[in-house]
C-alpha positions, 0 to 999 in steps of 0.5 A: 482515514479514521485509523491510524496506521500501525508503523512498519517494523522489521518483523512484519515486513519479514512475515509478509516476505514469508507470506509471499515466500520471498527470502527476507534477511532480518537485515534487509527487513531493518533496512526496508522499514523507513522505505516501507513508511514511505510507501504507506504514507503515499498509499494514506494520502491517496485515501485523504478524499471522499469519492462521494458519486463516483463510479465503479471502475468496471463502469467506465467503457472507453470510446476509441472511434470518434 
């Protein structure tokens, strides 16, 4: 990943919970933010290797008869 990703802070996660129209106290928006960095570390760890020839999902057709 080229970019860097801008850390997680309280008022944007209470904009997203606003997006999504979920009720989001700006104290449990301050207790979510290291949560928050967690998950978008896992999520940029994912994104580490080049796919490079690998199909599209909707290309896989699983065989369940033998």
């Amino acid at each position: 990943m080229s970019q860097r990703r801008h850390p997680s802070d309280p008022a944007l996660l209470e904009a997203a919970a606003r997006l999504a129209n979920l009720p989001l106290s700006p104290q449990r928006a301050a207790q979510l933010v290291p949560a928050m960095d967690g998950v978008f570390q896992m999520l940029d760890a994912q994104d580490q290797g080049a796919l490079g020839e690998t199909a599209p999902a909707f290309a896989f057709r699983a065989r369940w008869e033998a």
